[in-house]
C-alpha positions, 0 to 999 in steps of 0.5 A, a space after each residue: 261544531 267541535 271547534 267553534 274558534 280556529 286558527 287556520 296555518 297556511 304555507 306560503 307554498 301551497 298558494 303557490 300552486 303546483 311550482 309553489 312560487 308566486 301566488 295562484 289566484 285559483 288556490 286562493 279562490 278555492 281556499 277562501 271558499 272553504 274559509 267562507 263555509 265555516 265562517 258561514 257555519 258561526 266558526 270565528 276564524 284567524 289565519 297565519 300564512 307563510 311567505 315560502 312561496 316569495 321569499 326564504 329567510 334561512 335559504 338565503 343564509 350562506 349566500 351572501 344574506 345576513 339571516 336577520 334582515 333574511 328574516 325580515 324580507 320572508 316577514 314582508 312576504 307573508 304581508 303580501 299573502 296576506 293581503 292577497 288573501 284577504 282580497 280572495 275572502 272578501 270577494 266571498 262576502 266575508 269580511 277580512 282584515 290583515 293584522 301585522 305584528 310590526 306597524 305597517 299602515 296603511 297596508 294592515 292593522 297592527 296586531 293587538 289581540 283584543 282587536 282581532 278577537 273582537 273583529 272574528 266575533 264579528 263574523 270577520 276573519 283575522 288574518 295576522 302577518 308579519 311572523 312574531 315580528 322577531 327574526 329567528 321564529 317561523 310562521 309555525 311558532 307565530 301560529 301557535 303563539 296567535 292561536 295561545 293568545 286568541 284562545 283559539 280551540 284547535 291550531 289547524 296546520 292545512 298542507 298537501 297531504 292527509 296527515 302525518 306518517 310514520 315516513 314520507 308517504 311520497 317516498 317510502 309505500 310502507 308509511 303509516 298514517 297516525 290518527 292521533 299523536 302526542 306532543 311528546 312524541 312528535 318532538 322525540 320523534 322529530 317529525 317535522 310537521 311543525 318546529 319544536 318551538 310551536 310544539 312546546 306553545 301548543 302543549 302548554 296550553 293544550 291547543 290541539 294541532 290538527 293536519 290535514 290536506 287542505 287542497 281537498 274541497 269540504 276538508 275544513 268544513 267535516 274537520 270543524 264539524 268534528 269528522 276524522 280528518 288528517 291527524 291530531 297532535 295532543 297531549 295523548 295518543 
């Protein structure tokens, strides 16, 4: 295995199925499933997951919601995908836990990473909710900063396309796909695959990002196993 700890980033969009809203049973199926294979194959594994699919801090700024407490609902909603997939991961016969970065018992466990660590060596999956606990941050820094502090090998950012492009590839045809990418670079470049705040936490400590499409079956599984999947983000191109 090449990655033999990881920390797996989902939107809270892509288990919203095609409409991205509400929670698709099937998405979750299908991605405890590839979260199963590597589990299986001895790779200790965390999941942060976004809560877009339910609720928006900063899409509610400017009507009407005070951004702090906007925060605090998209915080909320990333606890409910969590326990919604933890469920999914469970049913696979992998056990999973819901880690909060704010007490929220007896829905999860609160967050200390000793605790998460130790549950992943156990062939369990840690999925950790509740951002940062801090409004202002997104679920991207929260990713980077869970995979910093649980030693995680690479950050793996799961979205609906294959990698990272010059351009939208939905938009302009002449798009190119990066196989690899500095840090560097895609901060000057702005390109927004993640926010700028977990670009600076994965270089620091130089955990890799690697995107790729993650509603392709297997993906996960040859990207572990170190096959060039989608795009990676270090310290050189």
């Amino acid at each position: 295995m090449k990655y033999k700890r990881v920390l797996l980033k989902l939107s809270g969009e892509s288990i919203g199925g095609k409409e991205g809203k509400g929670i698709d049973e099937s998405m979750l199926s299908q991605y405890s499933k590839d979260i199963f294979e590597i589990v299986s194959a001895g790779v200790e594994v965390a999941v942060v997951i976004g809560g877009g699919n339910i609720f928006r801090g900063l899409s509610g700024v400017g009507k009407g919601f005070d951004r702090v407490k906007g925060d605090q609902m998209g915080m909320l909603a990333t606890i409910i995908n969590s326990i919604g997939l933890s469920m999914a991961i469970k049913s696979t016969g992998v056990d999973a836990e819901v880690f909060t970065s704010t007490p929220a018992e007896p829905y999860a466990r609160y967050y200390e990473r000793d605790k998460a660590v130790k549950f992943m060596q156990g062939g369990g999956v840690a999925i950790i909710a509740g951002g940062t606990g801090n409004p202002f941050f997104t679920t991207d820094s929260a990713s980077a900063l869970r995979a910093s502090e649980i030693g995680a090998d690479a950050l793996l950012k799961g979205t609906r396309v294959d990698g990272v492009y010059t351009a939208d590839p939905e938009k302009d045809p002449k798009a190119v796909k990066y196989t690899t990418l500095s840090y560097d670079k895609a901060i000057s470049d702005n390109l927004r695959i993640m926010d700028q705040t977990a670009f600076s936490l994965c270089k620091e400590n130089n955990i890799p990002i690697v995107v790729f499409d993650m509603n392709i079956s297997g993906n996960l599984l040859r990207l572990v196993k170190g096959e060039q999947i989608g795009t990676v983000v270090c310290s050189k191109e």
